[in-house]
N, C-alpha and C positions, 0 to 999 in steps of 0.2 A: 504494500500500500504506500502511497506516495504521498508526503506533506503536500497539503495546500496553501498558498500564504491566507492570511486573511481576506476577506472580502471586503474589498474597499471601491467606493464609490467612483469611477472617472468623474474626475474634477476638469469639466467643458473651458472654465476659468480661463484664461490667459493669466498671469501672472502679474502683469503689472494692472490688471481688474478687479475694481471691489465691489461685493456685493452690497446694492443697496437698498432701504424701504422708504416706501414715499406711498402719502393719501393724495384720492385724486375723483374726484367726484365722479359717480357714474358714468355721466354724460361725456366728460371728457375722457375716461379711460375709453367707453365707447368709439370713441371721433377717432381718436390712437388707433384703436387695434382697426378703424376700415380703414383708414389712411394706409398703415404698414400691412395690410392686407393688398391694398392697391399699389405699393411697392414692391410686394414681393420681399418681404422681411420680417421678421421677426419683431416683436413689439419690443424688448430690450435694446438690437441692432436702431430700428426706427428712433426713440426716444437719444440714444448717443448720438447717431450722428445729425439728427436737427437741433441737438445741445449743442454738440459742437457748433455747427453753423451759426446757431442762436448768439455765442460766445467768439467768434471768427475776430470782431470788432471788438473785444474788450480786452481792457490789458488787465495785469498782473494784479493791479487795485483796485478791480473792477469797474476802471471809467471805462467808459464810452470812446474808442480813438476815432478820430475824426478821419472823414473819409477824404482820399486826396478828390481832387475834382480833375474830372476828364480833359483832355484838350480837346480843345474843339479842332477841329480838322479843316473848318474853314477860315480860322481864325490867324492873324500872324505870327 
């Protein structure tokens, strides 16, 4: 008969990922899962990367950084 190790759960995790909990009103967890449904994602994947995005513009001290402004193409 041959040891088995223990049975341990694969940890999906990435490593540098923490798990977190958040309340969130029905309606809006609703709106979430058809959104990331209409992306083709997962409701965890969906919520980080429109965080991120969400966050793209904010720095380190959570302001706001100002957005540079375009050049206009017809302009001098």
């Amino acid at each position: 008969m041959t040891d088995n190790p223990p049975f341990e759960p694969a940890n999906r995790r990435a490593p540098e990922q923490a798990q977190i909990s958040i309340s969130l009103s029905r309606e809006l967890l609703a709106r979430i899962d058809a959104a990331s449904k209409a992306e083709n994602r997962n409701r965890s994947n969906f919520i980080s990367t429109h965080m991120e995005r969400a966050l793209a513009n904010v720095d380190d001290a959570g302001k706001v950084r100002k957005k540079k402004k375009k050049k206009d193409r017809f302009s001098d």
